[in-house]
N, C-alpha and C positions, 0 to 999 in steps of 0.2 A: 506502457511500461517499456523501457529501457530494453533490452538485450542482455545487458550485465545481471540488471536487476531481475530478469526473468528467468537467466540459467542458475541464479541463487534460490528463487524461489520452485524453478521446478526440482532442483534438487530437495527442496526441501516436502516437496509433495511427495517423491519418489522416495525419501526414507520416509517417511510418517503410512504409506502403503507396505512395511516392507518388504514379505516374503509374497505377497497377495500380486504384487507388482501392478501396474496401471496401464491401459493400450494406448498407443500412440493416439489415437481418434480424442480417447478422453480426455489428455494432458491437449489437444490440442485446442478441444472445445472450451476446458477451463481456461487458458490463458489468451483468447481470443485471434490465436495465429491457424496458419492450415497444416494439414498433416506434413509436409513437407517439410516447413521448418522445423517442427519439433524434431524431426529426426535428427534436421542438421545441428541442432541444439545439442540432440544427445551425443553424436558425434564429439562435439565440442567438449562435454564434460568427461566424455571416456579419453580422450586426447589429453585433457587436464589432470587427470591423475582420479579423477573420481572412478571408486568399484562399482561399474554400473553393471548389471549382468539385462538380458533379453532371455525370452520363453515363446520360440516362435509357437503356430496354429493357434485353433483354437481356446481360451482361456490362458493365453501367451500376453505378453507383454513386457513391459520394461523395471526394472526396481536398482535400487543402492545398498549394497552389501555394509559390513563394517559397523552396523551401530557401536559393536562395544568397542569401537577408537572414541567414542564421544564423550570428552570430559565431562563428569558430575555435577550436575549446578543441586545448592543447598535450601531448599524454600519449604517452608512449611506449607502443607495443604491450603491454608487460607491463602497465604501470600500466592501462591499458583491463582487460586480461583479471582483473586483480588485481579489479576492481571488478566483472565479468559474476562470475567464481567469487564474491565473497562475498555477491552478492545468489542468484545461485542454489542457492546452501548453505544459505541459511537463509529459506527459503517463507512457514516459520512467525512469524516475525518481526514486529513491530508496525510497521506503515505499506513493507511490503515490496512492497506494489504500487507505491505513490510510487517506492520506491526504484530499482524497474525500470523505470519510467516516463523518472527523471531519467537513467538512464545510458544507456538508448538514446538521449536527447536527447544525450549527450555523444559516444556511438559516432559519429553521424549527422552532427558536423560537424566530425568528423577529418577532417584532410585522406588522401584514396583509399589514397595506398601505406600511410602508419600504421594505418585502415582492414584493409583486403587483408588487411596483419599481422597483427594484431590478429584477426583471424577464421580466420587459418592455427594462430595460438598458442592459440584458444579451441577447434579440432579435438581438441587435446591434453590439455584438463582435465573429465575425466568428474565429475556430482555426482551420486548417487544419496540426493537427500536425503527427509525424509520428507511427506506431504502435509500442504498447508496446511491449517488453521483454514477450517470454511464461510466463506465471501465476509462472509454476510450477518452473520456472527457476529462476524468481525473488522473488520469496518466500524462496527460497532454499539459496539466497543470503544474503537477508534480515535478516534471522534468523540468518546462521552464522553470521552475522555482530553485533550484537543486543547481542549474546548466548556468542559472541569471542569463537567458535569452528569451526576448520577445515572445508574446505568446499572440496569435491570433484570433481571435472570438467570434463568435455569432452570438449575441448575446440580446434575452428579452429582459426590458424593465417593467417595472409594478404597471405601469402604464400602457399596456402594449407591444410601445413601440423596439421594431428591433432594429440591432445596428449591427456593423462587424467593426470591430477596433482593434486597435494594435497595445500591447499591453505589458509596461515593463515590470513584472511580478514582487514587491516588496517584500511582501509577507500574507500571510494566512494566518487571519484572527477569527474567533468563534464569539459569538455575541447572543442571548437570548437564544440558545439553542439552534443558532444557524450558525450554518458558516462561511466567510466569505475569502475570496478573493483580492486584498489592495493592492494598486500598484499604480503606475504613471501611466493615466489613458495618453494617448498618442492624439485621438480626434479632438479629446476635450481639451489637451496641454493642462490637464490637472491630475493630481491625487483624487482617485476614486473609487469606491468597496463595490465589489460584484458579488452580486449572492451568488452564490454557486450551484445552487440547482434550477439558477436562471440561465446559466450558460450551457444553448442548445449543441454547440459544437468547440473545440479547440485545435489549435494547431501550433505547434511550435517552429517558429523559424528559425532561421542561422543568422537573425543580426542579435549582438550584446545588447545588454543593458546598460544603459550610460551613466548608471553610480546612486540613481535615483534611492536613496536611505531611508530606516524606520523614523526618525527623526522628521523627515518631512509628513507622516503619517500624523502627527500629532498626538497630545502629552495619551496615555492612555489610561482609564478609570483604576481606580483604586484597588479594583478586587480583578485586574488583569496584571498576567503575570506569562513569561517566557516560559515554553513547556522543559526546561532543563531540570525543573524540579529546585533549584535552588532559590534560597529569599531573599540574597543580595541583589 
C-alpha cells in the first residue's frame, strides 16, 4: 500500500474507533508497517489539518475528533448492506481494501436510525468467502496497476514450475470466480493472465510501461463488462 493510500485509510480506521481511539502498536500491526512509521504517519495527518487528538499511558492512544463536519450520504438500509455484502464477498478483489475503507466512510455518516438498520439487515447476510491475496502482494499489484510501472513476480504455474518475470500490468479481469492478473510478460514477449493467488511474491519497479493496451488483451465474453457500472 501506497503511503498516500495508507494515511487515507488510517484516517479512516482512526474515525470509525472514535472516542475508544486505537494504539500505535495496533494501527501498526493492521497496516503491516512498524511502530515508528505510524507515528510519522500521524505526524503527517496532524500537520495536514486532520483533528487528531493522543491519550497517552495506559488505555491511551490515538483517535480523529470532528465526525459531525461529515457530510450525510442518503442510502436506505438495504442499499448500505448491498454495498458491506459485496465488498465482503469479494476479499480477493483488486483495491478491496480502498473498497472497505470508502464504505465504512459512507456507513459512519448515516444518519443513527438508517445506521441501527442497516446493521440489524447486515446480522442477516453471512459471507463465507475465501482469503485474500498477501497484503504485501496485492499492494505490490495494485500500485503497479494504478503507477502503469513494471511489476516483478515470483510467480508458480498450474504446473509447478516457477519463474520471476517482469510484467507490464494491463488490467485485472475476474473469471470463474478467480482473479487474475494480465499484462505483457517481459520473459514470454507475450500477453499473459496470472492467477493471482499463484503469485508468491511482487515488487514494483521504477521502469514504465511502454503503452502495452486492453485491446491487445483480446475481444472479451459477452457477459464481461468494465467495473464503472455503466452498459455502454
Amino acid at each position: 500500500m501506497k503511503r498516500v493510500e495508507r494515511l487515507q485509510a488510517l484516517s479512516e480506521m482512526l474515525r470509525r474507533h472514535g472516542s475508544r481511539g486505537c494504539t500505535a502498536e495496533r494501527l501498526a500491526a493492521e497496516f503491516g508497517v512498524s511502530v515508528r512509521t505510524i507515528k510519522r504517519d500521524l505526524t503527517s495527518l496532524e500537520r495536514s489539518g486532520a483533528p487528531l487528538w493522543s491519550r497517552p499511558g495506559p488505555g491511551g492512544g490515538y483517535g480523529l475528533s470532528g465526525l459531525a463536519s461529515l457530510r450525510p450520504v442518503s442510502l436506505s438500509p438495504a442499499q448500505a448492506v448491498a454495498l458491506l455484502a459485496a465488498v465482503s464477498a469479494a476479499p480477493e478483489a483488486p483495491y478491496s481494501d480502498l473498497a472497505s475503507a470508502a464504505v465504512q466512510k459512507i456507513l459512519d455518516v448515516l444518519d443513527p436510525p438508517t445506521r441501527a438498520k442497516a446493521q440489524q439487515l447486515a446480522d442477516r447476510v453471512w459471507v463465507d468467502a475465501p482469503p485474500p491475496p498477501r497484503r504485501a502482494v496485492r499492494s505490490a499489484l495494485e500500485e503497479a496497476m494504478t503507477e502503469q510501472r513494471v511489476v516483478r513476480l515470483r510467480y508458480t504455474a498450474a504446473d509447478g514450475t516457477t519463474t520471476v518475470r517482469d510484467v507490464e500490468p494491463v488490467l485485472f479481469g475476474s473469471a470463474n470466480g478467480w482473479w487474475y492478473l494480465i499484462g505483457w510478460c517481459r520473459l514470454r514477449g507475450a500477453m499473459r493472465w496470472f492467477l493471482i493467488s499463484r503469485v508468491e511474491r511482487a515488487r514494483v519497479t521504477t521502469s514504465p510501461c511502454t503503452g502495452h493496451t486492453i485491446d491487445e488483451v483480446g475481444v472479451p465474453p459477452a457477459t464481461a463488462r468494465p467495473v464503472h457500472g455503466r452498459d455502454d
